[in-house]
C-alpha positions as CSV (number, residue, x, y, z in Angstrom):
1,X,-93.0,-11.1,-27.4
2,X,-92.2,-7.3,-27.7
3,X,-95.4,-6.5,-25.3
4,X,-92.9,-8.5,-22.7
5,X,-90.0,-6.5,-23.9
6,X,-88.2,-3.9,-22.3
7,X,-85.5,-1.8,-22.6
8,X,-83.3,0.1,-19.9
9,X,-81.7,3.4,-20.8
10,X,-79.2,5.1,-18.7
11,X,-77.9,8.4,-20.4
12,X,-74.8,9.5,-19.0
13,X,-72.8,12.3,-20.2
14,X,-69.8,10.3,-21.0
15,X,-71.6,6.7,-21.6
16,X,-75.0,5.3,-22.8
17,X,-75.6,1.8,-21.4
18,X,-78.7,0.0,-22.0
19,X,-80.6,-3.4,-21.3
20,X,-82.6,-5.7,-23.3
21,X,-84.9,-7.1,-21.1
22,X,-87.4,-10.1,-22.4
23,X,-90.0,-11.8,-20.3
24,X,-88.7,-10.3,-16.8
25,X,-85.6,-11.4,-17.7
26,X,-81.8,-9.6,-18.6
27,X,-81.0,-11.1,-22.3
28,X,-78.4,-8.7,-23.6
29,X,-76.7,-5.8,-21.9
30,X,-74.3,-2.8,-23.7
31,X,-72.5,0.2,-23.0
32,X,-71.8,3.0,-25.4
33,X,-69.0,5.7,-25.4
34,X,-71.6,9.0,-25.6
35,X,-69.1,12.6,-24.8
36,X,-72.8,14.4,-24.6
37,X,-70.6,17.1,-24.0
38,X,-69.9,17.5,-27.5
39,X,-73.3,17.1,-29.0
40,X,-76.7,15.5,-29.0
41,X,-75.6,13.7,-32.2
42,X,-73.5,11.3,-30.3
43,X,-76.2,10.2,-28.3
44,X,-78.4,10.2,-31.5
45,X,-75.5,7.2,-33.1
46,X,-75.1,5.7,-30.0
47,X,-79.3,5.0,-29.8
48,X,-78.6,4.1,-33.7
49,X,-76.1,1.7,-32.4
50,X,-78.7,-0.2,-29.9
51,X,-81.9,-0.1,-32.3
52,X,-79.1,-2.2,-35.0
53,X,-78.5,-4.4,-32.2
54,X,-81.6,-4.9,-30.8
55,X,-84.6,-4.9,-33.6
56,X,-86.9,-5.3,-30.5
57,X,-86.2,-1.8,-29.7
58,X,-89.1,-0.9,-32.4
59,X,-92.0,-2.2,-30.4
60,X,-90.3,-2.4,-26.9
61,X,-91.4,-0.4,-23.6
62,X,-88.6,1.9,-22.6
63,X,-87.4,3.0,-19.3
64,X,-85.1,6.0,-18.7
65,X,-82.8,7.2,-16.4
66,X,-79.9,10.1,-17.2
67,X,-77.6,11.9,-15.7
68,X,-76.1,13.3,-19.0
69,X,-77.6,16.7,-18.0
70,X,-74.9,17.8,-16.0
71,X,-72.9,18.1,-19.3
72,X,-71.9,22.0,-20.1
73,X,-73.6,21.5,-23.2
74,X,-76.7,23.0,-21.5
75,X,-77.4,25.9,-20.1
76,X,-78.8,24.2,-17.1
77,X,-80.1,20.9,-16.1
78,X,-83.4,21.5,-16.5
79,X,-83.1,22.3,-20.3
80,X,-80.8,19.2,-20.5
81,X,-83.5,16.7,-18.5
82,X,-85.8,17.9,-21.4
83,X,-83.9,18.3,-24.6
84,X,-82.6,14.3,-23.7
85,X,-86.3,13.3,-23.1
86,X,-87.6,15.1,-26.4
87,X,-84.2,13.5,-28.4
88,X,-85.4,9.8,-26.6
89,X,-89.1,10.4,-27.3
90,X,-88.8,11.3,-31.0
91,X,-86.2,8.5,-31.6
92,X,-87.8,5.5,-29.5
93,X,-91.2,6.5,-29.3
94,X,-93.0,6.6,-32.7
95,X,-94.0,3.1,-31.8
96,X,-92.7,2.5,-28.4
97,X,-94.3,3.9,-25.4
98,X,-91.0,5.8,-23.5
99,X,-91.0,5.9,-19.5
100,X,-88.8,8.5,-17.5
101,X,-87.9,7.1,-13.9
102,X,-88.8,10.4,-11.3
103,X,-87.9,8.6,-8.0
104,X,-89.9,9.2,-5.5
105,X,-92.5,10.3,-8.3
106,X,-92.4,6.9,-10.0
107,X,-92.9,6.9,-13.4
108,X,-93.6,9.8,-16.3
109,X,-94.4,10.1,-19.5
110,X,-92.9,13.2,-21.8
111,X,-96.1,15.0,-21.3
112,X,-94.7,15.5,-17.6
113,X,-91.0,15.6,-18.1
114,X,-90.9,19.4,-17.4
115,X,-93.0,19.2,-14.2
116,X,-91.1,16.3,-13.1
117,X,-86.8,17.4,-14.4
118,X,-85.7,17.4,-10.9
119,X,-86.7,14.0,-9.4
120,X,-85.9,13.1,-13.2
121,X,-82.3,14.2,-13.0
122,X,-79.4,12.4,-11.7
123,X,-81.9,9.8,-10.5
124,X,-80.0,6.4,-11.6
125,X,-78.2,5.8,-8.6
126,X,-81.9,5.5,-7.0
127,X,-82.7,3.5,-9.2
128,X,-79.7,0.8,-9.0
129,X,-80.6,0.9,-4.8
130,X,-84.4,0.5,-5.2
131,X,-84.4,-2.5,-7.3
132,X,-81.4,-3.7,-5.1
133,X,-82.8,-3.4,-2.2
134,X,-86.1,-5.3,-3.4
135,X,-84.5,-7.6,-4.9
136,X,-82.7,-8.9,-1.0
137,X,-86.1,-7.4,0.5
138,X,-87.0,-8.6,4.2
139,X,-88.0,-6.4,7.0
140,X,-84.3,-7.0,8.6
141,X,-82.5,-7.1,5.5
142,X,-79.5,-4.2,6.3
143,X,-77.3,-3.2,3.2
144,X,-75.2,-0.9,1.2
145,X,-75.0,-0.6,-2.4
146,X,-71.5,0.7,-3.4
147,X,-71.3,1.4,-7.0
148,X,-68.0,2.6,-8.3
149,X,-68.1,3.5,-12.3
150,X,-65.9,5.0,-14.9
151,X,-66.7,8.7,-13.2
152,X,-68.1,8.2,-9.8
153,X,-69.1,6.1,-6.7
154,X,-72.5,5.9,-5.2
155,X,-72.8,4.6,-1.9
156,X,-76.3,4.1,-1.0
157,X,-77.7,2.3,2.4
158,X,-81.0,0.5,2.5
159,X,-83.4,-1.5,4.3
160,X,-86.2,-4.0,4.1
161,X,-87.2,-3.0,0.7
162,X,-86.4,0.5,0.8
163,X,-83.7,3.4,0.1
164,X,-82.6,5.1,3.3
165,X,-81.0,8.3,2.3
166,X,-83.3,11.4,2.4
167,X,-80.8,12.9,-0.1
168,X,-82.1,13.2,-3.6
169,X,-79.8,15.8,-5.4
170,X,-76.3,15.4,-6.6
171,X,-75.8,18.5,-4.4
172,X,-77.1,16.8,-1.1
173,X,-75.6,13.6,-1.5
174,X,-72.2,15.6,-2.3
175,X,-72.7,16.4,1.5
176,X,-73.5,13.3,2.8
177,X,-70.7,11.5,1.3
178,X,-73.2,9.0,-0.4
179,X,-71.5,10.4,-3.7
180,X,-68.2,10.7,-4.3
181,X,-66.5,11.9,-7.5
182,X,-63.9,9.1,-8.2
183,X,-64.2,6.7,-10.4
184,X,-61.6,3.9,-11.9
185,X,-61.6,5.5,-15.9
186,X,-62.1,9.1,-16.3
187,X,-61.0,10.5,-13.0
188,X,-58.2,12.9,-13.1
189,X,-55.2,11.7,-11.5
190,X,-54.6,14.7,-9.1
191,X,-58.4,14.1,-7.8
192,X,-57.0,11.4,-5.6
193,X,-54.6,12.7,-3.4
194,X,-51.8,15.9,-3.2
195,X,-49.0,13.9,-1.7
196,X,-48.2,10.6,-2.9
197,X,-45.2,8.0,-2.3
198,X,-42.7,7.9,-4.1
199,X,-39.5,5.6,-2.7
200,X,-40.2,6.3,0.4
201,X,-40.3,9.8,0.1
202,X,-44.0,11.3,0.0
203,X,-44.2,14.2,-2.8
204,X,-46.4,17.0,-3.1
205,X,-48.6,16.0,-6.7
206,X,-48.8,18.0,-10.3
207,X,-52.0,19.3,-10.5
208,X,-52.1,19.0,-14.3
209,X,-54.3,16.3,-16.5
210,X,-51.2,13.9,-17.2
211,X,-52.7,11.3,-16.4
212,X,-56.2,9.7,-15.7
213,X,-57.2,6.7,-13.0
214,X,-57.4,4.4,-16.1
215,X,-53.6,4.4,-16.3
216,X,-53.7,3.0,-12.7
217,X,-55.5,0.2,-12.4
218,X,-54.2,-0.6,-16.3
219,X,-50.8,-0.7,-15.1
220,X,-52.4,-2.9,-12.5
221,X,-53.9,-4.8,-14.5
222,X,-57.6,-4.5,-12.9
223,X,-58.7,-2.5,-15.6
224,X,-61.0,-4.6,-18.4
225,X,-60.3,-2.8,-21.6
226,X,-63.5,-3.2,-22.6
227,X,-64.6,-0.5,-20.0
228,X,-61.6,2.1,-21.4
229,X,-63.5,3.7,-23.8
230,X,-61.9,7.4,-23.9
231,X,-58.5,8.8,-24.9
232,X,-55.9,8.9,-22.8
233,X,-54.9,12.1,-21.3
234,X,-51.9,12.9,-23.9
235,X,-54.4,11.1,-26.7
236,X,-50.8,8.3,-26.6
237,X,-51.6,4.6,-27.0
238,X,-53.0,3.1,-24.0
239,X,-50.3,0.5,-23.6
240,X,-48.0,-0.2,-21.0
241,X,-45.1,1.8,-21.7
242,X,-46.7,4.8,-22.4
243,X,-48.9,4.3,-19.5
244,X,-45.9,4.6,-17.3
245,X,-45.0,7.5,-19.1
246,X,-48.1,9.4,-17.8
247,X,-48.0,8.4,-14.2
248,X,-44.1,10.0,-14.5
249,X,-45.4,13.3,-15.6
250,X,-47.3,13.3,-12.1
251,X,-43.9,13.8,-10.3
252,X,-41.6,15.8,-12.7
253,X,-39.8,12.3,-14.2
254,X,-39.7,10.2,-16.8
255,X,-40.8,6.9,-17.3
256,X,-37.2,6.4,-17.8
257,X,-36.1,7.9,-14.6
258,X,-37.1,4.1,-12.7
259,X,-37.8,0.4,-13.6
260,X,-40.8,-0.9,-14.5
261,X,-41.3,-2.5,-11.0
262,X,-41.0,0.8,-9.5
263,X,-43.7,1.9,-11.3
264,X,-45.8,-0.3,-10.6
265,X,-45.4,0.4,-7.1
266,X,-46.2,3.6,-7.6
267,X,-49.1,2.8,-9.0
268,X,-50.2,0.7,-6.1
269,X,-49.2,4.0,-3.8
270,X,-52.2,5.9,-6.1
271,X,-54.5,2.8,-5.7
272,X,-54.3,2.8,-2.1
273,X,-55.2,6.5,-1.9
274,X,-58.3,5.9,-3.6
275,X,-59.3,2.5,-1.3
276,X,-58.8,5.2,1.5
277,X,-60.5,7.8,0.6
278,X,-63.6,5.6,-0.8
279,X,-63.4,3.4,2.1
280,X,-63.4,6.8,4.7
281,X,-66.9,7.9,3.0
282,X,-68.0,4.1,3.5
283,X,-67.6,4.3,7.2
284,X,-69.3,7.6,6.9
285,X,-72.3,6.6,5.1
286,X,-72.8,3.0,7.4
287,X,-72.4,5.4,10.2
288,X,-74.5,7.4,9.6
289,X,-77.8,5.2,8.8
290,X,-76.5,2.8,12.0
291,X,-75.7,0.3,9.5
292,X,-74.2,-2.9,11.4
293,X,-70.5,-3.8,10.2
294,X,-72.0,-7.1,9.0
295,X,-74.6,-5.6,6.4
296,X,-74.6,-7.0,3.4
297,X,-72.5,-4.8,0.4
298,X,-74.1,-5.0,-3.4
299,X,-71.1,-4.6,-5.3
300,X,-71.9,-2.9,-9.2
301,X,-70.0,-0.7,-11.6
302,X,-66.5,-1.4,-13.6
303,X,-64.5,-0.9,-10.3
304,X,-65.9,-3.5,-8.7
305,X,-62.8,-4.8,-8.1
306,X,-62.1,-2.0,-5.6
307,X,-64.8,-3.7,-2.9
308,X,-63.2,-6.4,-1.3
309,X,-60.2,-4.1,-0.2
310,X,-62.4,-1.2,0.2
311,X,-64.2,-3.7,3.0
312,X,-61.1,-4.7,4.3
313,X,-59.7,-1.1,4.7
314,X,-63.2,0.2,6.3
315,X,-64.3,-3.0,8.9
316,X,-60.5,-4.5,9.6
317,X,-61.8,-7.9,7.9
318,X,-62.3,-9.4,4.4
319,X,-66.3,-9.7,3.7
320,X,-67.8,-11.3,0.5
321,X,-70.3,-8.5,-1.3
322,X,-72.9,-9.7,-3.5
323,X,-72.3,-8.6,-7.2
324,X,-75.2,-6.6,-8.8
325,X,-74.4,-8.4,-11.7
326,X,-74.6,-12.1,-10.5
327,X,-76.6,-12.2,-7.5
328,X,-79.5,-9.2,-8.4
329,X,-79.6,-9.2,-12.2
330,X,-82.4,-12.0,-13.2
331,X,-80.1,-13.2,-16.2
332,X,-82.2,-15.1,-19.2
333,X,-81.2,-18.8,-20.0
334,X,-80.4,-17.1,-23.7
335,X,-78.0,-14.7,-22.3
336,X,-74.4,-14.4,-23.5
337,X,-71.9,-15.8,-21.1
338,X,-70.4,-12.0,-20.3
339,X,-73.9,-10.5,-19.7
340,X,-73.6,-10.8,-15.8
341,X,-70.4,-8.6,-16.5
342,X,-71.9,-5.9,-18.3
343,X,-75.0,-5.7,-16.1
344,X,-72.6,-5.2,-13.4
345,X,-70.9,-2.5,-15.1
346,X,-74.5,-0.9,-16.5
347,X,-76.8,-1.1,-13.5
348,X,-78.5,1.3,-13.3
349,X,-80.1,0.5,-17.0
350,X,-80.4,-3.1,-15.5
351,X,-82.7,-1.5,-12.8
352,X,-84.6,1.1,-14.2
353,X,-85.7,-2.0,-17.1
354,X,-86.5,-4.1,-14.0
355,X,-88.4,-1.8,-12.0
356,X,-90.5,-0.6,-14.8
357,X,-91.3,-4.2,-16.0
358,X,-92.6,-5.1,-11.9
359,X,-94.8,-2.1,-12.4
360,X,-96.6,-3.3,-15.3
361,X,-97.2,-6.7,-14.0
């Protein structure tokens, strides 16, 4: 079995998510709170964490993706593509042959990392659209991948088997609006918008960290728990009250100041912004690679439930997407009911394990 066996890693610098992958098929999936930022040892207990879940890690193929080298921890991304690569390599690969996904350069082993950092880095999101866009295949098959996470959104068009973008970099696709720093967890509040309703009145916003997207869509109730892995931004509980007590601060008042229906508006006022705004680089993206209003939409990441109104707000008209998790993920008979879930919400370590398993067959 562990010559069929292989593992997905996608090293973020805020999460590690990984996928067991057994006979071609998803059997487990996980996700990891990693704040790289801090240190290589949390990435060294969260890879702890996945070898004492999955003993099949010991003998298993291992394929890699990362973005955790944006983190200030290194001096540059190049020294952060490598020291991650030489911290995976001495951990996994004693017995484990360890795969690095270079885009556009396929596959590499550590002997090439440093040739290869830059189609190394940031790569996941091309990874996630590849194996998306072979999954659907067909020469006709138009489609957009829109994968909002904790941190960001990636909105990626493709075509009869293949990635359309010529962007690669973060820095490129920054211009194209293909990605977009907002997510549904760790965003800062302010990032959304700098006027926001507020009984009618619009108000100019606080620009201070008192609050995160999390305590949106948790006062919303849209917001699985299980995908809140960080402190708040005053380090308070994470329940309701104080929840309203954050999204206050944003406009000089108290949670006190109005009822808990009001707030609840309010927080619809900030969920809107954000449907705008990511529906706006939608249009831009479709547009842009003459997508046709009916391609199809792959749906991933923990704000998936952003799509359908992001879909109304961009094409005037509901549209179904089909979910990463569900519809592209080849889910095992053994899998846990959830799995689908978290290989929605981890991806791109969903499609790095897939892609490198089609390549050894």
């Amino acid at each position: 079995m562990a010559e069929h066996t292989v593992i997905g890693w996608d090293i973020g610098g805020a999460h590690v998510k990984a996928c067991l992958l057994q006979q071609g098929r998803v059997v487990d999936v996980a996700q990891w709170a990693c704040p790289l930022w801090q240190g290589t040892d949390h990435l060294e207990r969260a890879l702890q964490s996945a070898r004492e879940r999955w003993p099949a890690a010991a003998q298993a193929r291992h394929a890699v993706t990362m973005t955790g080298e944006m983190v200030d921890l290194f001096e540059h991304r190049e020294e952060g593509v490598q020291r991650i690569a030489s911290l995976l390599c001495e951990t996994l690969a004693p017995s484990s042959p360890v795969q690095f996904f270079a885009g556009d350069a396929r596959w590499c082993s550590r002997d090439r990392v440093a040739e290869l950092w830059e189609h190394i880095a940031s790569a996941n999101w091309l990874a996630t659209a590849l194996h998306a866009a072979r999954e659907l295949g067909g020469t006709q098959r138009e489609g957009v991948l829109v994968d909002i996470g904790s941190t960001t959104t990636d909105i990626i068009a493709f075509k009869a088997g293949r990635v359309l973008t010529q962007a690669r970099s973060d820095v490129q696709r920054l211009a194209t609006g293909e990605l977009v720093y907002q997510g549904v967890v760790r965003t800062p509040l302010c990032a959304l918008a700098q006027q926001i309703p507020w009984r009618g009145q619009p108000l100019n916003v606080m620009n201070e960290y008192f609050a995160t997207v999390a305590d949106v869509y948790r006062l919303t109730g849209e917001l699985n728990p299980a995908h809140d892995l960080y402190p708040s931004a005053d380090n308070a509980p994470k329940d309701l009250p104080a929840t309203r007590k954050r999204l206050a601060r944003m406009i000089g008042l108290d949670a006190r100041d109005a009822s808990d229906a009001d707030w609840l508006v309010f927080a619809h006022s900030w969920r809107a912004a954000q449907v705008a705004e990511l529906s706006r680089q939608l249009r831009r993206v479709m547009a842009m690679h003459a997508l046709p209003a009916d391609a199809v939409v792959v749906s991933a990441g923990c704000g998936d439930f952003l799509v359908n109104d992001l879909l109304t707000h961009a094409n005037g008209k509901a549209r179904t997407s089909r979910s990463y998790g569900i519809d592209l993920a080849r889910l095992s008979p053994h899998a846990a009911p959830d799995t689908s879930t978290w290989a929605q919400v981890c991806a791109p370590s969903v499609a790095v394990a897939m892609l490198l398993d089609m390549e050894l067959r």
